[in-house]
N, C-alpha and C positions, 0 to 999 in steps of 0.2 A: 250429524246426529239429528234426530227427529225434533223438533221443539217437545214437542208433548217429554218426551221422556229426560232432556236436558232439563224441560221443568220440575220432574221428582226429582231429579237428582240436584238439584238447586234446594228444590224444598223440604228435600233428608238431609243435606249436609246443613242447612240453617238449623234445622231440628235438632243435629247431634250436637249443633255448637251453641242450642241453646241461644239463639240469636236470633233479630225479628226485622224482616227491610217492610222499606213502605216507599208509595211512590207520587211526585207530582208529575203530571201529563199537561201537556199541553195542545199541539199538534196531533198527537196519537189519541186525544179524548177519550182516555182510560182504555185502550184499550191493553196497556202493558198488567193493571189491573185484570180484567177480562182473560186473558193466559194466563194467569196466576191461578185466580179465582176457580180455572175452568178444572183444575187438581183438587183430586181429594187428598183434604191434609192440609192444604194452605195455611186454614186460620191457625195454625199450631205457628207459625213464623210472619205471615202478612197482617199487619197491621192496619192497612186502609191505603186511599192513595185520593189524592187532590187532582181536581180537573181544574186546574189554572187556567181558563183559558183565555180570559181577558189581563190587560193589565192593573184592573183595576184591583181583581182578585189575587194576584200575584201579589203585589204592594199591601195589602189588605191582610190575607189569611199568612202568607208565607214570609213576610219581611222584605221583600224586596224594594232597594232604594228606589226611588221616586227619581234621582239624580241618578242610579243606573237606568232605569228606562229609559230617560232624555238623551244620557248621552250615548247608549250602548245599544240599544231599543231591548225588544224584548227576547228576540232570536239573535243570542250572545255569552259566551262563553262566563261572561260576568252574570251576566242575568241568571243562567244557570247554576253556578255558584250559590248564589242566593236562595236560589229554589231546594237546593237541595241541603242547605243548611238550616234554612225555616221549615222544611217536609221532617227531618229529621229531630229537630226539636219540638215541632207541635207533636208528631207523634209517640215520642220519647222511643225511637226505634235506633238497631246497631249499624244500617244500612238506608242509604236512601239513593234512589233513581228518580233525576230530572230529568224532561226533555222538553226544549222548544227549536218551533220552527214553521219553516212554512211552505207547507202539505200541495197547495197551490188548486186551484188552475192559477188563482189571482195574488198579489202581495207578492210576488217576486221584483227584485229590481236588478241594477247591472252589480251593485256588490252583495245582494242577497237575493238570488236566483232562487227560486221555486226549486225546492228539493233541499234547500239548505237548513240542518237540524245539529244543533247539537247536543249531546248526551252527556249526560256524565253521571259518575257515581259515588256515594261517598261512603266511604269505609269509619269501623270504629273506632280507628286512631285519630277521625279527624282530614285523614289526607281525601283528597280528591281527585278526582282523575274525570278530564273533560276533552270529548274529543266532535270537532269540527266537521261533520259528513256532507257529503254534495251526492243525495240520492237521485235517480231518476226512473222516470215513468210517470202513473196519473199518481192523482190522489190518494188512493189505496193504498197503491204500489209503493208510496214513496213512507205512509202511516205504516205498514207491514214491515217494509226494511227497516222502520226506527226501535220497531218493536221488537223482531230479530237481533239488532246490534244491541239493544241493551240486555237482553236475556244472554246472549253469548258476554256482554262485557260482566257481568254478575256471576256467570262463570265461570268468565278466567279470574277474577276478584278471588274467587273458590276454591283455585286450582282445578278446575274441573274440565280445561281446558289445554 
């Protein structure tokens, strides 16, 4: 299905259920905001979205431990957790999508490779669901494919998938 149109249908089922997601970005630099935004009707369910893109601001705006950074760094399964429990409380939202990672040409290593992002989303009951991707191509390519996984993972969240 087309993005564009997965995104109304994303952002009519949040509307019928009376429910509002929001999102912190990191790697993607708003741009899961940016697809959202680019729909008429958004702001009926989209609340805003944080562009984490330092650690500093993670730890800052979103709560993120200072001791997850250290030990976990910031493209981590943990760290994301974090992000997406501090995005959903600062915004008082029923949904929240995090992601970090690293987009590359540069910051890849031998156990965090360039393309390495992980997403996750967090639902109103609290649960969470965070998944570990190894994208490839350039830069773009790899901000694109993060952007894709999370608009399908908000989907299937939906049943929409």
């Amino acid at each position: 299905m087309e993005q564009k149109q997965l995104l109304i249908q994303i952002i009519d089922k949040l509307r019928e259920q009376k429910q509002t997601i929001t999102f912190a970005e990191s790697c993607t630099g708003g741009r899961i905001a940016v697809a959202f935004t680019s729909i008429s009707g958004a702001s009926d369910i989209f609340k805003g979205s944080v562009v984490s893109y330092s650690n500093d601001i993670k730890h800052e705006w979103l709560g993120v431990g200072q001791e997850i950074l250290d030990s976990y760094g910031a493209v981590s399964a943990e760290c994301v957790e974090e992000m997406l429990n501090g995005i959903v409380k600062m915004a008082n939202s029923d949904y929240g999508i995090a992601v970090s990672g690293i987009a590359g040409p540069n910051g890849g290593t031998e156990l965090k490779p360039v393309g390495t992002v992980f997403i996750g989303i967090i639902e109103p009951s609290g649960v969470t669901d965070i998944h570990h991707c190894l994208f490839k191509g350039g830069r773009e390519a790899i901000q694109n494919q993060s952007v894709d996984f999370a608009i399908n993972l908000i989907a299937e969240k939906l049943n929409l998938k």
